[in-house]
N, CA and C atoms as an extended XYZ file, in Angstrom:
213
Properties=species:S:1:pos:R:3:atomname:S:1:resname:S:1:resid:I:1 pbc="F F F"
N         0.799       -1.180        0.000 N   UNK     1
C         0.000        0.000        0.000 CA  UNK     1
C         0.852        1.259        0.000 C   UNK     1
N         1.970        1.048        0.377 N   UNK     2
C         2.961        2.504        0.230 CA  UNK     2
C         3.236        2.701       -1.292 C   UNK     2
N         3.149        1.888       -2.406 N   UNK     3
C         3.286        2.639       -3.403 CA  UNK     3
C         2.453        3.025       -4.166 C   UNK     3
N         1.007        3.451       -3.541 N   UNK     4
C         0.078        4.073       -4.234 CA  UNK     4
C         0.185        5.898       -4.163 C   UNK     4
N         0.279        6.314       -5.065 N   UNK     5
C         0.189        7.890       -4.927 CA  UNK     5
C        -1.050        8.664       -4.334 C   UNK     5
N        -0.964        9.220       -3.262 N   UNK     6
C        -1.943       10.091       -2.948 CA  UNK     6
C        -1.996       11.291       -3.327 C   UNK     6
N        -1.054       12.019       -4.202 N   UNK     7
C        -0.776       13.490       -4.231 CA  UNK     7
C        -1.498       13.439       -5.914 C   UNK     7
N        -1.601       12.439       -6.244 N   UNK     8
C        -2.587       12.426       -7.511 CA  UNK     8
C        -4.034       12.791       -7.576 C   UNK     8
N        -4.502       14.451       -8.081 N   UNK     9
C        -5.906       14.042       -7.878 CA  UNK     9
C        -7.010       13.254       -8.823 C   UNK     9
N        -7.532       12.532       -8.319 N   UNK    10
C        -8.698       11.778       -9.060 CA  UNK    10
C        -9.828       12.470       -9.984 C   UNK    10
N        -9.852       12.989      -10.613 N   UNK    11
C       -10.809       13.110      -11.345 CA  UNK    11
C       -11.752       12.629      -12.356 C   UNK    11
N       -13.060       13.023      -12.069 N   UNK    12
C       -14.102       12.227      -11.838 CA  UNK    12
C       -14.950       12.997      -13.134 C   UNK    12
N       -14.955       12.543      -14.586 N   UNK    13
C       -15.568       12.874      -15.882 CA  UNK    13
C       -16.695       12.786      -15.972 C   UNK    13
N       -18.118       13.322      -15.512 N   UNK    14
C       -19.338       12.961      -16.164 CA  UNK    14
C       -19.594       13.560      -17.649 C   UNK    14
N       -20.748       12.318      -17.965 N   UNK    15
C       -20.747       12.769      -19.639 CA  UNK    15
C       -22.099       13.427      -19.365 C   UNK    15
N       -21.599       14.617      -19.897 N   UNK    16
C       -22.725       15.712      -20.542 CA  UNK    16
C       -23.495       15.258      -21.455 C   UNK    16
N       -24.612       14.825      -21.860 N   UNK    17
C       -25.493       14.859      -22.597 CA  UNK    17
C       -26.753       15.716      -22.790 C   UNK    17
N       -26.734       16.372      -24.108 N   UNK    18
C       -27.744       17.284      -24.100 CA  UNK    18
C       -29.124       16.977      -23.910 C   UNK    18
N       -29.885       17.901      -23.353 N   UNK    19
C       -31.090       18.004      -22.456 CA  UNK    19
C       -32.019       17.284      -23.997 C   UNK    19
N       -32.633       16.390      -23.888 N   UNK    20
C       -33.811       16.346      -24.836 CA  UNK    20
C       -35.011       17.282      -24.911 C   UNK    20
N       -35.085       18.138      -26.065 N   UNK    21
C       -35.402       19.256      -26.059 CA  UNK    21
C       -36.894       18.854      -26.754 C   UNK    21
N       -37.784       19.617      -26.544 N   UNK    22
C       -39.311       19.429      -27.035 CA  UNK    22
C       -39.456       20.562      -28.372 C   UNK    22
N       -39.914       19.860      -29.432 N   UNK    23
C       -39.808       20.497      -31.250 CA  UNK    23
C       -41.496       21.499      -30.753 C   UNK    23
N       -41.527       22.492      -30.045 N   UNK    24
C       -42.971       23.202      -29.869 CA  UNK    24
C       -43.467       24.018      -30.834 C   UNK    24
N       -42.309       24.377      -31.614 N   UNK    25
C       -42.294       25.130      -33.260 CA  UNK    25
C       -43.338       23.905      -33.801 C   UNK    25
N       -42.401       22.867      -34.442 N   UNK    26
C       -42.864       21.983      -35.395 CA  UNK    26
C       -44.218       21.221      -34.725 C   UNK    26
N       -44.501       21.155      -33.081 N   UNK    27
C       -45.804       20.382      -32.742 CA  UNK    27
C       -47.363       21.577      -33.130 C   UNK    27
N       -46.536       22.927      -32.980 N   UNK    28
C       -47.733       24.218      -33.340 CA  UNK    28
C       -48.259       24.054      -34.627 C   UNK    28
N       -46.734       24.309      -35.319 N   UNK    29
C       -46.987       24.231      -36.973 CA  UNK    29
C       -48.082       22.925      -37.300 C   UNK    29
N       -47.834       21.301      -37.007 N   UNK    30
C       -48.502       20.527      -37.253 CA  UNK    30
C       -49.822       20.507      -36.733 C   UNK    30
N       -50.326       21.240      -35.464 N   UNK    31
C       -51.640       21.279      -35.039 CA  UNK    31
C       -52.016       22.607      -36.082 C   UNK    31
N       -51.723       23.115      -36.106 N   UNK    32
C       -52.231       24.382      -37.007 CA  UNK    32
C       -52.246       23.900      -38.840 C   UNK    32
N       -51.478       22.987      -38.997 N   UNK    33
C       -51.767       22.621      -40.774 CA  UNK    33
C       -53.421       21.504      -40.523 C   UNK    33
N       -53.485       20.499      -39.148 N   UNK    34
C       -54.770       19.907      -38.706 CA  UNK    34
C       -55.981       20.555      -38.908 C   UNK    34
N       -55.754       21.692      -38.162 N   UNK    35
C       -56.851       22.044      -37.835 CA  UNK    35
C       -57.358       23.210      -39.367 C   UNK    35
N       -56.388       23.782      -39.600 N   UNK    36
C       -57.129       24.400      -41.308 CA  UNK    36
C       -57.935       23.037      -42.238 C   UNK    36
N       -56.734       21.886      -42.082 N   UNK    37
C       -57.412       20.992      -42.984 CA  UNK    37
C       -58.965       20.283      -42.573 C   UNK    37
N       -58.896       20.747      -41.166 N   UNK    38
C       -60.458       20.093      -40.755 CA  UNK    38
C       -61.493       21.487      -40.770 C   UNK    38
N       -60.803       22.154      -41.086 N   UNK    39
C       -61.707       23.240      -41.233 CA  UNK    39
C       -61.959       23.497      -42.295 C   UNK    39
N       -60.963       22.936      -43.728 N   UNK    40
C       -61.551       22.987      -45.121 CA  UNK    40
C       -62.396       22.069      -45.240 C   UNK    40
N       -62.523       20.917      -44.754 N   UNK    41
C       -63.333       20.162      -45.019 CA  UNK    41
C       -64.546       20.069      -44.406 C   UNK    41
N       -64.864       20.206      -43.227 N   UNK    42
C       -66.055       20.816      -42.796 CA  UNK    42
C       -66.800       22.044      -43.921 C   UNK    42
N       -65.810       23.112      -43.952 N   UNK    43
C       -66.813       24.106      -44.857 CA  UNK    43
C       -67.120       23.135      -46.027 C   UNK    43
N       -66.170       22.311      -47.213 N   UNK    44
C       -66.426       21.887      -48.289 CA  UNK    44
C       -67.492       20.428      -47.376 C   UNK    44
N       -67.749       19.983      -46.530 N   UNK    45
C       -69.084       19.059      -46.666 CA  UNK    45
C       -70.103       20.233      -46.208 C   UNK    45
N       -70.743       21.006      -45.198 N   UNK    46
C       -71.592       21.683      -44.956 CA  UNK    46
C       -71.592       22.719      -45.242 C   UNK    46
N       -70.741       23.771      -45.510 N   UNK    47
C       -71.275       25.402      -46.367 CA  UNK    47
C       -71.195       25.284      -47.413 C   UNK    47
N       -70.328       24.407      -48.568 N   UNK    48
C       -70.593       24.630      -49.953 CA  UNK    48
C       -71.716       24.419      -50.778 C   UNK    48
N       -72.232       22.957      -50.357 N   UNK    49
C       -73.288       22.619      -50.956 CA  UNK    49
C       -74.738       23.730      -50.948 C   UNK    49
N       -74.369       24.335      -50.039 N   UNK    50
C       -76.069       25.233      -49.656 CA  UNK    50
C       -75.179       26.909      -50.072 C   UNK    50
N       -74.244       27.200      -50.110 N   UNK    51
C       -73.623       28.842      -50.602 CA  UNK    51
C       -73.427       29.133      -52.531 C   UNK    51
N       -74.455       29.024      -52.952 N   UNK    52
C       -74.437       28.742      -54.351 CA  UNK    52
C       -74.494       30.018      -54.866 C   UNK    52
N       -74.372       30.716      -56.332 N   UNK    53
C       -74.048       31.704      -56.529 CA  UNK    53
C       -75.349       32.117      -56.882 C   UNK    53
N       -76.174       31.601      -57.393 N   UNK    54
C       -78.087       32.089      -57.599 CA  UNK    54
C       -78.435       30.504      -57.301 C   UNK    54
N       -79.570       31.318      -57.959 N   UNK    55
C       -80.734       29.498      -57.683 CA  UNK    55
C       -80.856       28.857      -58.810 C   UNK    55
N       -81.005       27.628      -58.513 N   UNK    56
C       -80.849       26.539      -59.174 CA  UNK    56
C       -82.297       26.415      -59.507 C   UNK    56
N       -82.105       25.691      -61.156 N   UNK    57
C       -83.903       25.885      -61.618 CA  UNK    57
C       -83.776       24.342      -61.170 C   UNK    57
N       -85.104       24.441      -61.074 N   UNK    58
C       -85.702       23.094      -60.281 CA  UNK    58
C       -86.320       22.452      -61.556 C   UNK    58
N       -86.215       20.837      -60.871 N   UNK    59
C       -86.590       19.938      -62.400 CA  UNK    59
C       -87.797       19.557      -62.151 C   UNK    59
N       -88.810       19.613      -63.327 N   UNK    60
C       -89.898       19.053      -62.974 CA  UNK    60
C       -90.212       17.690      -62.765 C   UNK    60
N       -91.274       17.516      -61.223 N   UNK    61
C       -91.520       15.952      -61.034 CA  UNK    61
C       -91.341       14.761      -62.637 C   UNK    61
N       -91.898       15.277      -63.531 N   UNK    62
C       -92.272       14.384      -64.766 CA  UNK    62
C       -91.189       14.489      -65.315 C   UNK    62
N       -89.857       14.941      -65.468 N   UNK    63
C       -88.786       14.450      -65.586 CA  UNK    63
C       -88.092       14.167      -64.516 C   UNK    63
N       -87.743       13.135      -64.702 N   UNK    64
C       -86.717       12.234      -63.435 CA  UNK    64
C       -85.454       11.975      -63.732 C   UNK    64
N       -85.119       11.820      -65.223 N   UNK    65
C       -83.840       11.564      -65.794 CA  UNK    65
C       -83.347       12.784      -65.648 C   UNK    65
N       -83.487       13.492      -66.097 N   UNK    66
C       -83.131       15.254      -66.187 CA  UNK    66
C       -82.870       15.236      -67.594 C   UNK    66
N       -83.665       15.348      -68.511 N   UNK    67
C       -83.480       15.368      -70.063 CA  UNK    67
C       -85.237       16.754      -70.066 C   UNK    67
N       -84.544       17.019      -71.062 N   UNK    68
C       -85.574       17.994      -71.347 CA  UNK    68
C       -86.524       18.050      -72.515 C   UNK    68
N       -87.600       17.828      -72.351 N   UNK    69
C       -88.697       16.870      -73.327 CA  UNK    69
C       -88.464       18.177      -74.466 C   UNK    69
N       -88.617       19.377      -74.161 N   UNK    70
C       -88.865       20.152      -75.281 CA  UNK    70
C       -87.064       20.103      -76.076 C   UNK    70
N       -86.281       19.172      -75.923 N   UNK    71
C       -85.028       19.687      -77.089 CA  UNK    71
C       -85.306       18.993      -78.351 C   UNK    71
């Protein structure tokens, strides 16, 4: 045991590893491209069909095909 050095100091290396960091940019961006796309599609199933630019002529009961007896 006398030929161990004590005047040596020991030093003691921890490994730094960087903090795992949370992407809150890219999780915003992706809830925000969601939610437009559920919001185009909502308007295109329920406001388009009924937001028309005039009115639509209506077909008479006695045609059902939609052909028009007088062409």
């Amino acid at each position: 045991m006398t030929d161990m050095s004590t005047t040596t100091p020991t030093t003691i290396r921890r490994l730094t590893l960087p903090r795992p960091s949370f992407p809150w940019l890219a999780i915003g961006a992706t809830l925000a491209a969601i939610c437009g796309v559920m919001g185009n599609a909502f308007k295109m199933a329920y406001v388009d069909p009924y937001a028309s630019h005039g009115r639509q002529p209506v077909v008479p009961d006695d045609d059902l095909e939609g052909r028009d007896p007088t062409w």
